[in-house]
DODREN-65023 format. One record per residue: residue in three letters; x, z, y of N, C-alpha, C, O, CB in turn; residue number from 1. Coordinates in nm, 2 decimals, always signed. Each point is the difference from the previous one (the first is absolute). Last residue first. Glycine has a CB too. Layout:
BEGIN
<residu->ALA; n_east->X; n_up->Z; n_north->Y; ca_east->X; ca_up->Z; ca_north->Y; c_east->X; c_up->Z; c_north->Y; o_east->X; o_up->Z; o_north->Y; cb_east->X; cb_up->Z; cb_north->Y; num->NUM>
...
! end
This chain:
BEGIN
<residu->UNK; n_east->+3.41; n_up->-5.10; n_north->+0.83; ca_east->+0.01; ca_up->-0.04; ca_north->+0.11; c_east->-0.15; c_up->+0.01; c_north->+0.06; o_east->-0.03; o_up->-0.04; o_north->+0.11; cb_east->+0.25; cb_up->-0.10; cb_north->-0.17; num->59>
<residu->UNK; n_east->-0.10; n_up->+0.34; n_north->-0.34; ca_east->+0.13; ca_up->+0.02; ca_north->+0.08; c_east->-0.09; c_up->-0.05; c_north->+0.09; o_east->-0.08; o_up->+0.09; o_north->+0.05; cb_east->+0.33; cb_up->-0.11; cb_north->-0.18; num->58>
<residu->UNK; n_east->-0.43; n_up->-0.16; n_north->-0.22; ca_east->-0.07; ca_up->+0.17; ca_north->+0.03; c_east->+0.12; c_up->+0.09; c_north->+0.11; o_east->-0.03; o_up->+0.12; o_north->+0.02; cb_east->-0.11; cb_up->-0.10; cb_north->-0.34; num->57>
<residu->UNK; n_east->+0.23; n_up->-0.50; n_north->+0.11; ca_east->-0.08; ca_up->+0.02; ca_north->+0.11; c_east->-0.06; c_up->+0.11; c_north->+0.05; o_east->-0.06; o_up->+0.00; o_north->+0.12; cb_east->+0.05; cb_up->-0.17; cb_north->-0.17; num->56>
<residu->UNK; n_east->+0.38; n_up->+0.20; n_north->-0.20; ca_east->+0.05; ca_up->-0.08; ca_north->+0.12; c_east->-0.14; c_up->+0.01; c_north->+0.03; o_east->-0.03; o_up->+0.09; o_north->+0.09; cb_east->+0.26; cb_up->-0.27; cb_north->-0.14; num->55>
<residu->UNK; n_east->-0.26; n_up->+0.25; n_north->-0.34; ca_east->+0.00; ca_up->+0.18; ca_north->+0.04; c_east->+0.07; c_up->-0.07; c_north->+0.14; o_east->+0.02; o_up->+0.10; o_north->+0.08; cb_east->+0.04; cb_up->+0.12; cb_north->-0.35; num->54>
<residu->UNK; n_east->-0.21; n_up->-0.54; n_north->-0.03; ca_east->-0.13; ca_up->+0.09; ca_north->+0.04; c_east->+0.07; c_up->+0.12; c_north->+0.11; o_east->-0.06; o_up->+0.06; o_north->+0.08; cb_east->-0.10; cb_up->-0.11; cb_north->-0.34; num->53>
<residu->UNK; n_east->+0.47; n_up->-0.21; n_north->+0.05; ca_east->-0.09; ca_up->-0.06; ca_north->+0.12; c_east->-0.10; c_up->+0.03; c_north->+0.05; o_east->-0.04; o_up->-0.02; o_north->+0.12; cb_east->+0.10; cb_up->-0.10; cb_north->-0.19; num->52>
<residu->UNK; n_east->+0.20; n_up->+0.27; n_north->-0.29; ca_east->+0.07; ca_up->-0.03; ca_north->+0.12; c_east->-0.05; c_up->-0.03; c_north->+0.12; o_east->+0.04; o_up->+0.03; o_north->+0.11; cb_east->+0.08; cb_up->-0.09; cb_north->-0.23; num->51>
<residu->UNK; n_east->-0.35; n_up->+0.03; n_north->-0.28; ca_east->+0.02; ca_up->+0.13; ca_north->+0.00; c_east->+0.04; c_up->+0.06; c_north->+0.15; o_east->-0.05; o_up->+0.08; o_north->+0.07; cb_east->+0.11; cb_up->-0.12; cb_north->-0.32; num->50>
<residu->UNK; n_east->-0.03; n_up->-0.39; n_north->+0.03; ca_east->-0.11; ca_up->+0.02; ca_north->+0.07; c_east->-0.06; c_up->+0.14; c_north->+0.05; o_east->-0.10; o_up->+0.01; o_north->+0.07; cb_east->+0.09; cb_up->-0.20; cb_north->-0.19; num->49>
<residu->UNK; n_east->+0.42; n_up->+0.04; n_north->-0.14; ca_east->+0.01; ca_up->-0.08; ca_north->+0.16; c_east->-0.17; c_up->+0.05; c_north->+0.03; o_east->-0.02; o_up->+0.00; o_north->+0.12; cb_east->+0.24; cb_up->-0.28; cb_north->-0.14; num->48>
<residu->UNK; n_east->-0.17; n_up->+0.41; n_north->-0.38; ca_east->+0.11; ca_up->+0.11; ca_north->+0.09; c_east->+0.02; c_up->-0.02; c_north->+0.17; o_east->+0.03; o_up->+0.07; o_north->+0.10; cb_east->+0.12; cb_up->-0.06; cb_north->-0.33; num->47>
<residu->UNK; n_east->-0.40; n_up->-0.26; n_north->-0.15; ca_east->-0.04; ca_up->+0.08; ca_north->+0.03; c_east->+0.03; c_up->+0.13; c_north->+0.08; o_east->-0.07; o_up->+0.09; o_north->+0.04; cb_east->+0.03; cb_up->-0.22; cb_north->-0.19; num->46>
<residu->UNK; n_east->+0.28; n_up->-0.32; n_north->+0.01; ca_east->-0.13; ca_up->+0.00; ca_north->+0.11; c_east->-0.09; c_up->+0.10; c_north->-0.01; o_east->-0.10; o_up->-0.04; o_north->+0.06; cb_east->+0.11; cb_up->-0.18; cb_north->-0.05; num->45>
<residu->UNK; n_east->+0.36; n_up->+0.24; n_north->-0.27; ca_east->+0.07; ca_up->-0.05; ca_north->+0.10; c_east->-0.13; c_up->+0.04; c_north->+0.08; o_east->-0.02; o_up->+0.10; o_north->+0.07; cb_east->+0.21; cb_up->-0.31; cb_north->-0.17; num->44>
<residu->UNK; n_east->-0.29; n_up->+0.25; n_north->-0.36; ca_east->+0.05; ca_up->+0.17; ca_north->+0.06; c_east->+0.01; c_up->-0.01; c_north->+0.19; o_east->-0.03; o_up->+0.08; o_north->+0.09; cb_east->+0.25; cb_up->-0.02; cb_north->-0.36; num->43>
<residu->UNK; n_east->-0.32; n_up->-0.48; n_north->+0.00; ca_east->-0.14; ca_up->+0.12; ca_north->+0.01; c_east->+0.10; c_up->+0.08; c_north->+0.07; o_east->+0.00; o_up->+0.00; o_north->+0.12; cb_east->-0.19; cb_up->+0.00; cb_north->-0.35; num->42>
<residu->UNK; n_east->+0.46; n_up->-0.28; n_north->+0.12; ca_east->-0.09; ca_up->-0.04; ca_north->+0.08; c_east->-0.04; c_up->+0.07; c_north->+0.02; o_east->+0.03; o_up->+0.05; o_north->+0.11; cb_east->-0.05; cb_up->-0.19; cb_north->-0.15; num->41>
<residu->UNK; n_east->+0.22; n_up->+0.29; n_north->-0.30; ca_east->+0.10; ca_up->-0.02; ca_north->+0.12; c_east->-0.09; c_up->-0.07; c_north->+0.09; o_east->+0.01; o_up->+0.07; o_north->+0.10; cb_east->+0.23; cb_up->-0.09; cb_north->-0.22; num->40>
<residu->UNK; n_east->-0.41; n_up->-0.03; n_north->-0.28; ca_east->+0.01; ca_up->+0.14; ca_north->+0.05; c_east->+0.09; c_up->+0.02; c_north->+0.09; o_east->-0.02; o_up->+0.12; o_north->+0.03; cb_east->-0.04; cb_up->-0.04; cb_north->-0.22; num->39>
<residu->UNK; n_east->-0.17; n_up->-0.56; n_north->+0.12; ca_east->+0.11; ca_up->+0.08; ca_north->-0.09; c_east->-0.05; c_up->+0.16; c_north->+0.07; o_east->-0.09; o_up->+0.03; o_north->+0.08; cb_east->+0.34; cb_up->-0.25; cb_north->-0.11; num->38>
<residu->UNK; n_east->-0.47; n_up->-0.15; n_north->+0.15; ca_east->-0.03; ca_up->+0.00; ca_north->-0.12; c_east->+0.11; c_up->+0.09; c_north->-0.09; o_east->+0.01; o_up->+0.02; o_north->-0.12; cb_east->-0.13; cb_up->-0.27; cb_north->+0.17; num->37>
<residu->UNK; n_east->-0.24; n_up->+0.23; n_north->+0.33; ca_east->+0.14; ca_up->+0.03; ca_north->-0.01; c_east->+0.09; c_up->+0.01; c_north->-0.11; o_east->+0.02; o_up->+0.11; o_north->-0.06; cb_east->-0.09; cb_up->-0.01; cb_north->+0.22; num->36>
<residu->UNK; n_east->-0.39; n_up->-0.31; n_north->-0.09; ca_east->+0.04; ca_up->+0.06; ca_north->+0.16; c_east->+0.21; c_up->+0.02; c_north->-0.04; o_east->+0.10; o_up->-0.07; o_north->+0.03; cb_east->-0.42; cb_up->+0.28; cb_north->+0.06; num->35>
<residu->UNK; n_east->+0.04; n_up->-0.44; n_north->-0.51; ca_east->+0.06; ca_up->+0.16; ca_north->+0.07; c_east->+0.05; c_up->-0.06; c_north->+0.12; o_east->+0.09; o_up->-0.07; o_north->+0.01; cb_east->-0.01; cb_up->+0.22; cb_north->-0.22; num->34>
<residu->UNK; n_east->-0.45; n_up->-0.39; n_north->-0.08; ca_east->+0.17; ca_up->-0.05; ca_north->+0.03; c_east->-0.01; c_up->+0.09; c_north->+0.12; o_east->-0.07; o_up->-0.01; o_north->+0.10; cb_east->+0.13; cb_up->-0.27; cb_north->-0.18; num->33>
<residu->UNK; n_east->-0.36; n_up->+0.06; n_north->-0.35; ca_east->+0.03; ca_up->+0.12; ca_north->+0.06; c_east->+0.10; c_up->-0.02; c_north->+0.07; o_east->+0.08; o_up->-0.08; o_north->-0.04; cb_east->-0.15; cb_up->+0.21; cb_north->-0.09; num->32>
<residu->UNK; n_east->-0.05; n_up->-0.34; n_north->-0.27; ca_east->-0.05; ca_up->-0.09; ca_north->+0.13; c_east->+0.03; c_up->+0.07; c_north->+0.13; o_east->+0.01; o_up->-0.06; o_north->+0.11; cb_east->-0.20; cb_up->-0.05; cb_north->-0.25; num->31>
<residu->UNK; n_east->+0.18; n_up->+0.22; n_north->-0.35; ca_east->-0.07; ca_up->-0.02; ca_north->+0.04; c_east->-0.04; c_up->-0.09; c_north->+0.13; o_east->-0.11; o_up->-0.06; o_north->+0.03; cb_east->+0.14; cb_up->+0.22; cb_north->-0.17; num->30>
<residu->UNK; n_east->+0.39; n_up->+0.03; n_north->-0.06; ca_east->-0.06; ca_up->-0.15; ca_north->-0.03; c_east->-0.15; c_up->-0.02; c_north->+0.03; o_east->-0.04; o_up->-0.12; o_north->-0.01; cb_east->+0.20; cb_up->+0.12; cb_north->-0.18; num->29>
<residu->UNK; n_east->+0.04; n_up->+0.39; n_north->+0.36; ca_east->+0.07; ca_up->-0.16; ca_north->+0.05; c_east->-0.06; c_up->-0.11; c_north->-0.05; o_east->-0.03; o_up->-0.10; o_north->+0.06; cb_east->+0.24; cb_up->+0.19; cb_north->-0.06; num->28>
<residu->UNK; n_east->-0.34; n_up->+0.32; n_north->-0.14; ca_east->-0.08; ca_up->-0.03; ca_north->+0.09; c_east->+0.07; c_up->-0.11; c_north->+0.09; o_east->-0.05; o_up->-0.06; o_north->+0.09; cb_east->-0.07; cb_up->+0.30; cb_north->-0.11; num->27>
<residu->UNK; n_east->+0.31; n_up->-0.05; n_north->-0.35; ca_east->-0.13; ca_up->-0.03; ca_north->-0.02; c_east->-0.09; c_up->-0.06; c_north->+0.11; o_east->-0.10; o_up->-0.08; o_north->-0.02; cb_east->+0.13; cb_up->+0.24; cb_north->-0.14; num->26>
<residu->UNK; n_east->+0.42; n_up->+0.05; n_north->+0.19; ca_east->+0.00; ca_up->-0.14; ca_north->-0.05; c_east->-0.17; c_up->-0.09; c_north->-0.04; o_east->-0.04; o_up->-0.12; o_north->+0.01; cb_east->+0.31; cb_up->+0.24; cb_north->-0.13; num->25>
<residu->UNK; n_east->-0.17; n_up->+0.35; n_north->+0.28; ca_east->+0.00; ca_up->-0.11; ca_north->+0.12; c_east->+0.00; c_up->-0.11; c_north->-0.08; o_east->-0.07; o_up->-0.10; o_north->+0.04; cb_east->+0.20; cb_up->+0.21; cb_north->+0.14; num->24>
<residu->UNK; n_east->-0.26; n_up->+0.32; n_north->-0.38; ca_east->+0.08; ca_up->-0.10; ca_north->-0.02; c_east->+0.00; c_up->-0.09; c_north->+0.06; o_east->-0.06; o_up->-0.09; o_north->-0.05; cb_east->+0.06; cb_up->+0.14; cb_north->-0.11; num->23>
<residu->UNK; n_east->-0.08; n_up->+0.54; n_north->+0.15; ca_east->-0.06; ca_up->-0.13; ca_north->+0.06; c_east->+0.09; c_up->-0.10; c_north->-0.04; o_east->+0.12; o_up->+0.04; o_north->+0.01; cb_east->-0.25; cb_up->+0.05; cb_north->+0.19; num->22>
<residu->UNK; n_east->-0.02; n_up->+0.44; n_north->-0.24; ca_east->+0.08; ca_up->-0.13; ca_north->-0.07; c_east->-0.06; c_up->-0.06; c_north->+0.01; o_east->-0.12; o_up->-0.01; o_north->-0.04; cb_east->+0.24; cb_up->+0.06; cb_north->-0.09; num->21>
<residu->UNK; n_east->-0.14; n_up->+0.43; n_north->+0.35; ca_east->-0.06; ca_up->-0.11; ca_north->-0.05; c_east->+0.12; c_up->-0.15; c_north->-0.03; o_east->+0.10; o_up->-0.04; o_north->+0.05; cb_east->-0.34; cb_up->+0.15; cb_north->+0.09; num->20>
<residu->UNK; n_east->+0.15; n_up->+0.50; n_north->-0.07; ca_east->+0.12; ca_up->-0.09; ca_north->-0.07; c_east->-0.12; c_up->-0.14; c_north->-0.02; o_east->-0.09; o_up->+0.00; o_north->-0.08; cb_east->+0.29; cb_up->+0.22; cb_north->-0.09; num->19>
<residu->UNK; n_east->-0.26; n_up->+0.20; n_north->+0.50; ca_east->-0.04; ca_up->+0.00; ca_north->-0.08; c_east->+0.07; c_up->-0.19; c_north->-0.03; o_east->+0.02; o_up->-0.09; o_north->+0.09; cb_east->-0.25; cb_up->+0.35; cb_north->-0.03; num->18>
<residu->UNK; n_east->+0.28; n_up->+0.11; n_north->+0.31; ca_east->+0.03; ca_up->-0.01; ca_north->-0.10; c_east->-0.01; c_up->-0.09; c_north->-0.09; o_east->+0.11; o_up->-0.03; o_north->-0.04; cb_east->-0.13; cb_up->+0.20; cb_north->+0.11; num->17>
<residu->UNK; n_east->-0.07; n_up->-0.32; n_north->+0.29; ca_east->+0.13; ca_up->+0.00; ca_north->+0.00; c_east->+0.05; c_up->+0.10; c_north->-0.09; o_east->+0.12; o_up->-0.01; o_north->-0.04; cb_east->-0.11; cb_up->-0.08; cb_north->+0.25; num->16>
<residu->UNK; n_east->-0.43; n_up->+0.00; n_north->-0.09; ca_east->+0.03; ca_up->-0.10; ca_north->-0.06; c_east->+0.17; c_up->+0.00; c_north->-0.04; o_east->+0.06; o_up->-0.07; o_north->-0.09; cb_east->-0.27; cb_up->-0.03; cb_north->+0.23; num->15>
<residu->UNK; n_east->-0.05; n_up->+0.49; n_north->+0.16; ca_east->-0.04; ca_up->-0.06; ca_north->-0.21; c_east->+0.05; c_up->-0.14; c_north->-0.08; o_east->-0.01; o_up->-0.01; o_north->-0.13; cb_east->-0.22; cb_up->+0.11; cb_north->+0.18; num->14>
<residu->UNK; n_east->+0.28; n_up->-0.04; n_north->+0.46; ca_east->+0.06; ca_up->+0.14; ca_north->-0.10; c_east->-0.01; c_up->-0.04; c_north->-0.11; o_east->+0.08; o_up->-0.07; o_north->-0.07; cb_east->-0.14; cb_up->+0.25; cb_north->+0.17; num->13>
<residu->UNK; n_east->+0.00; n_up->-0.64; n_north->+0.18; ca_east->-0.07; ca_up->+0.17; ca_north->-0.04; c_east->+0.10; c_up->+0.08; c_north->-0.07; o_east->+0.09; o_up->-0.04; o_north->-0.08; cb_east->-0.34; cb_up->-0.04; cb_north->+0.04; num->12>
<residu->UNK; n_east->+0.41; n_up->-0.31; n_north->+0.35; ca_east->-0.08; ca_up->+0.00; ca_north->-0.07; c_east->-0.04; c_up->+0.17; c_north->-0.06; o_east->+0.04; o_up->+0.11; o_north->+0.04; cb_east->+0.04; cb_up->-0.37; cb_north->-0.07; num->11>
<residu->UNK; n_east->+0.31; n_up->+0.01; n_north->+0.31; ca_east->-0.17; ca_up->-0.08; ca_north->+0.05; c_east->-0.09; c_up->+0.04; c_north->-0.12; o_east->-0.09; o_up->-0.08; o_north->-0.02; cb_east->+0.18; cb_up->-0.18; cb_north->+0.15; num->10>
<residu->UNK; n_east->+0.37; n_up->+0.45; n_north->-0.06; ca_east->-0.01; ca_up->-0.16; ca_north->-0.15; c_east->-0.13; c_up->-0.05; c_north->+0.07; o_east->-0.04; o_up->-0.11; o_north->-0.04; cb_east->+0.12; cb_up->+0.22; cb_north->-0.26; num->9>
<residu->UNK; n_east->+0.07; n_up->+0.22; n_north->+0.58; ca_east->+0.13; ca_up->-0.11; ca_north->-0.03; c_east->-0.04; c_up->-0.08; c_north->-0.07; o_east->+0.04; o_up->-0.12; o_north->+0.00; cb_east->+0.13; cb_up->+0.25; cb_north->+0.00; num->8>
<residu->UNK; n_east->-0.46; n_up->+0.23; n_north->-0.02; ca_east->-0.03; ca_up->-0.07; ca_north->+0.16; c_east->+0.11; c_up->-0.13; c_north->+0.00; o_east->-0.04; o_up->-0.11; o_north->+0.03; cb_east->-0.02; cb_up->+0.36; cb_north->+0.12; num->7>
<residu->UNK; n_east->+0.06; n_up->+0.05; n_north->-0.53; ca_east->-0.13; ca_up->-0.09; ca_north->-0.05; c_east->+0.00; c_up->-0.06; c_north->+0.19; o_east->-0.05; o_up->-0.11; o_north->+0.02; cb_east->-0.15; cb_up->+0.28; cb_north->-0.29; num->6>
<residu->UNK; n_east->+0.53; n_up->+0.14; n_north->+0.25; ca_east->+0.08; ca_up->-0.11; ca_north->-0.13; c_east->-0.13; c_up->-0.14; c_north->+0.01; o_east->+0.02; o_up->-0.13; o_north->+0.01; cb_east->+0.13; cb_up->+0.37; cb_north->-0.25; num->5>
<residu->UNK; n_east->-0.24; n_up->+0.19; n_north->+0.45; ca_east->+0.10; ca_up->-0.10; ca_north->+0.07; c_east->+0.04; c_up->-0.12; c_north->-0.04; o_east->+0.03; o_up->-0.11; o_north->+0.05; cb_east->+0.03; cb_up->+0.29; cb_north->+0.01; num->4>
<residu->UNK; n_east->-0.36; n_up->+0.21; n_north->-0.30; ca_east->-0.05; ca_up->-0.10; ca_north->+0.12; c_east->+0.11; c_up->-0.09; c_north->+0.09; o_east->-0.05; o_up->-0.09; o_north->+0.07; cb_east->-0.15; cb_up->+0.26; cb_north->-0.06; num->3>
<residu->UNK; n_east->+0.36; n_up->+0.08; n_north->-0.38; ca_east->-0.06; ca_up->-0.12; ca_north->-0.03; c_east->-0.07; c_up->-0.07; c_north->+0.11; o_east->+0.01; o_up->-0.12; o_north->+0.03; cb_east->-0.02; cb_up->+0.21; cb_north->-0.24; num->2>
<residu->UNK; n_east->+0.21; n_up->+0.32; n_north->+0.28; ca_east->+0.09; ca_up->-0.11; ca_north->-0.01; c_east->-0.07; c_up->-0.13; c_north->-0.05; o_east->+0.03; o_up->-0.10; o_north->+0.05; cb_east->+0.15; cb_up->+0.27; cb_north->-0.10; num->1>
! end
């Protein structure tokens, strides 16, 4: 199950156990500025790309 979950999230097994804490705010003020900046973004355009990969592996 995990290897499905880590193909959906774009990322490793091991990462998806393991608990990291991160503070977007920090890196806002830094100057930083998120692709996506909400979680509804990220989830949105990771699913449309998903969609898309599996339309062109179809045709």
């Amino acid at each position: 199950m995990l290897e499905l979950g880590a193909i959906g999230m774009r990322t490793e097994t091991e990462l998806i156990l393991k608990s990291r804490w991160v503070l977007p705010e920090k890196l806002a003020a830094a100057g930083f500025e998120f692709r996506y900046p909400t979680l509804e973004d990220a989830i949105r355009e990771s699913f449309d790309r998903s969609q898309v990969a599996e339309a062109e592996s179809v045709a």
